[in-house]
N, C-alpha and C positions, 0 to 999 in steps of 0.2 A: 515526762510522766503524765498518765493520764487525770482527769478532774472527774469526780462522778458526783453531781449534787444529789442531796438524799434525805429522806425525812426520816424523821424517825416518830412513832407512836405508836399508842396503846389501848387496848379496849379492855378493862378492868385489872390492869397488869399484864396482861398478853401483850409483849412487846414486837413489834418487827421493826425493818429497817425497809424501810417503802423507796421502790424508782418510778419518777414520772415516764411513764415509756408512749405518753400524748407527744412530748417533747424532749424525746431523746432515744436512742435507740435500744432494741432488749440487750442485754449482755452476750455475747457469745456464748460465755459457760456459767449459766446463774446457778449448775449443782457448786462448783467452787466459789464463786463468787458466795454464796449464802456461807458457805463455811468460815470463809475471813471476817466477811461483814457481821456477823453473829457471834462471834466470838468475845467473849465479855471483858477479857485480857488483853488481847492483841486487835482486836478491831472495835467496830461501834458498839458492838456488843447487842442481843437481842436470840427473842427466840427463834428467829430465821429471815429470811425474805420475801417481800411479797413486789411482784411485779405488777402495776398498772399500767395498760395500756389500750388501744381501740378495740370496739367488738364488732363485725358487721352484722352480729344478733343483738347486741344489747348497747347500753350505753357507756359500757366499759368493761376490760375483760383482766381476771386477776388468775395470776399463776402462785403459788405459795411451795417454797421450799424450808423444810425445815431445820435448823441447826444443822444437823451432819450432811446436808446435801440432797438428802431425799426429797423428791416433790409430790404433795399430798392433795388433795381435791378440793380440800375447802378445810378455811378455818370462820367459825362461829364472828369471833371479836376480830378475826384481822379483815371480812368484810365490811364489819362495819366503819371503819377507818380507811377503810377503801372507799367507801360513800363518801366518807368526811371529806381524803384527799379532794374525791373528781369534784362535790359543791363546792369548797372551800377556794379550788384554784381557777372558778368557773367554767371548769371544761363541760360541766352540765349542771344547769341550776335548775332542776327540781325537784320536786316535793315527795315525789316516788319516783326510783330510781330502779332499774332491771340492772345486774351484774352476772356476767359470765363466770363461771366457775368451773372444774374439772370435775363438778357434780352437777353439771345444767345452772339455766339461770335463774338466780333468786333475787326477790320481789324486795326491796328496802324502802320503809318511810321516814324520812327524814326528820327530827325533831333542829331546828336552827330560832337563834337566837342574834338578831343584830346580823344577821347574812354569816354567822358560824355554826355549823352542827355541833349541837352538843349530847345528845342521845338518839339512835339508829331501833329504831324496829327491821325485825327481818322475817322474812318470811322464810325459815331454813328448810321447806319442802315436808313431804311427807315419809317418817321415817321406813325403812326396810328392812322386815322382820324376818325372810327367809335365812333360812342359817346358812345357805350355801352363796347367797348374794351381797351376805356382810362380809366377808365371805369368813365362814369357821366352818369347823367341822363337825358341830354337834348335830345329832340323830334328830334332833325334833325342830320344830318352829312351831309360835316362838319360844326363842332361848329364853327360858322366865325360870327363876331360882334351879337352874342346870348344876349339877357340880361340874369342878374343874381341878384337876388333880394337877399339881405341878411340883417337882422336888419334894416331894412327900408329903406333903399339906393340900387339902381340899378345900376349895371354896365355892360358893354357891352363890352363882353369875345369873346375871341378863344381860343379855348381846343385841345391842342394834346397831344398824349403821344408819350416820345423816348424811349420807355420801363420803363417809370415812368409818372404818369402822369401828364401835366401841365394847368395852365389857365394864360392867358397872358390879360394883361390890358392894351392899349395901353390909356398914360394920356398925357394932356400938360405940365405937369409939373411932376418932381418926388418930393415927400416931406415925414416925417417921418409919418406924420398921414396915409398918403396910407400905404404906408408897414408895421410901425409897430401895428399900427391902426386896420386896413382894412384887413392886407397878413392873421393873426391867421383867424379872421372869414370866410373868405373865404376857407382857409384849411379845416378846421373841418363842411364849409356847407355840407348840404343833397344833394346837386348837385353829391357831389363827394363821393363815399363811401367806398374809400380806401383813401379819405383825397389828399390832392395836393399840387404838389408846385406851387408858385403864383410868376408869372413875372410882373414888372410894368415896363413900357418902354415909354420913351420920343426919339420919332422921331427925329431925326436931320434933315437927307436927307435923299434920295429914299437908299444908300449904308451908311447908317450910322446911328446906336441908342446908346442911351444910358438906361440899365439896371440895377434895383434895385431887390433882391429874397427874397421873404420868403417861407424859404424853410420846409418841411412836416417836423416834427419832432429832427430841429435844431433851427427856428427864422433864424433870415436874416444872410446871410452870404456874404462873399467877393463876390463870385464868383459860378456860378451854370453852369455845362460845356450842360448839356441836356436840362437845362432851355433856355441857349443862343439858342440852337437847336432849338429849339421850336418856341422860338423868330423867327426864317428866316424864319422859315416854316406861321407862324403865320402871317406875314408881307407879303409873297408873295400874301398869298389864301384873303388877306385883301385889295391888293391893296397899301398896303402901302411902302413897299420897293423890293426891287431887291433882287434876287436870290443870288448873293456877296453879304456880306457886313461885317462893322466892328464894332463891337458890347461892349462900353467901362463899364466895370462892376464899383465896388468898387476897386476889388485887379488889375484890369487888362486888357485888352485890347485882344477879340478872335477874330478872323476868321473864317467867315463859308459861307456854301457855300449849298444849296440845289441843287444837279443837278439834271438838267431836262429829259436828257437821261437816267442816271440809276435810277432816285427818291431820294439816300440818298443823308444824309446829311452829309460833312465833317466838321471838327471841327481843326481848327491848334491854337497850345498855350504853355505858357509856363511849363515846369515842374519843379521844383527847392528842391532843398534838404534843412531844415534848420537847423537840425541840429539831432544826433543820442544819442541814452540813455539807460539806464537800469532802470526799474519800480521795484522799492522793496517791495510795499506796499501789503496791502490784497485785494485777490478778489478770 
């Protein structure tokens, strides 16, 4: 029987199940493998897998597959626990860190305490407002307060992609029938044709929301680190909030920032280890 040592952690509740792949080799079939090891009953449980391994562009390069198998370009919180991993186990100890992603690579500054990261700034790029690059199929760019008909109810969307794509709801209220209701249909509409993750978001103040995700190929999770991104970007081009702000999920509390001089978006939050294992079972 095979031995598969394996971390497991999280970046404001956004759980994954992390491989050293510096020291050890990728899996054969990490769409299956992500579906056992994710599974919250029969495996380690989490919202997917993230492989870490060498980059010859950067200093490490991360693949991200989601609960049901699918591989996604990048998540927000599971790079920053990618950083954590590569300091943490000194495969690279410095204080900004470049990671590959299947969205190009992005820029992370380390916050560590006593030689541990404890919170990750990330530099998650510059959003993509073209509607055929997010890729949807709305008539205009950008998508800002679009309707979006789906199963007989309309709502009124802004779409951006952070190298995944999202649709952001801004509601007066967050409740389970939106997300858990509402978020599947809206993934799987014809709007979108690589499917999306869905932001619901209750406004607080102009520097303050509060966010609910259902996310493409998990169901709703603690925390979406590209979804919150989306969110500031989505809030600015709306009207609705400021450039800063602080954005309180299920698992957590992010920081982010769209700057106006350079365009992107930074993302500051926690990274945290919960605990380390070896998987004995088949795959």
């Amino acid at each position: 029987m095979k031995q598969l040592p394996f971390y497991k952690l999280h970046g404001a509740g956004n759980d994954y199940v992390y491989l050293d792949c510096f020291h050890q080799s990728e899996p054969e079939r990490p769409e299956a493998l992500a579906r056992i090891l994710a599974d919250r009953h029969k495996g380690v449980g989490g919202d997917g897998l993230i492989l870490v391994g060498p980059s010859a562009r950067a200093d490490a390069r991360m693949r991200m597959f989601n609960a049901d198998g699918s591989e996604a370009e990048m998540c927000g919180n599971g790079i920053r626990c990618v950083a954590k991993l590569v300091y943490d186990l000194g495969i690279c100890r410095k204080e900004r860190l470049e990671i590959e992603t299947g969205a190009g690579i992005l820029g992370l500054d380390i916050r560590a305490e006593k030689g541990t990261v404890t919170a990750v700034r990330v530099n998650m790029g510059s959003p993509v407002l073209e509607a055929s690059r997010i890729p949807s199929t709305f008539p205009v760019s950008p998508v800002v307060d679009q309707p979006l008909t789906v199963a007989g109810r309309t709502f009124s969307v802004c779409s951006v992609s952070m190298g995944n794509p999202h649709c952001v709801v801004f509601v007066p209220e967050l409740t389970d029938d939106l997300v858990l209701g509402w978020g599947p249909r809206i993934e799987t509409s014809d709007y979108f044709p690589r499917k999306v993750n869905v932001e619901f978001v209750q406004v607080l103040s102009p520097s303050e929301v509060r966010q609910r995700t259902w996310e493409r190929g998990s169901g709703e999770t603690q925390a979406c680190g590209t979804g919150a991104s989306a969110v500031c970007v989505a809030g600015v081009l709306s009207g609705r909030t400021e450039r800063r702000i602080q954005n309180h999920l299920l698992g957590g509390t992010l920081e982010l920032e769209w700057d106006q001089a350079s365009g992107v978006v930074y993302m500051t939050g926690p990274a945290e280890l919960a605990f380390t294992g070896t998987w004995a079972g088949q795959w």
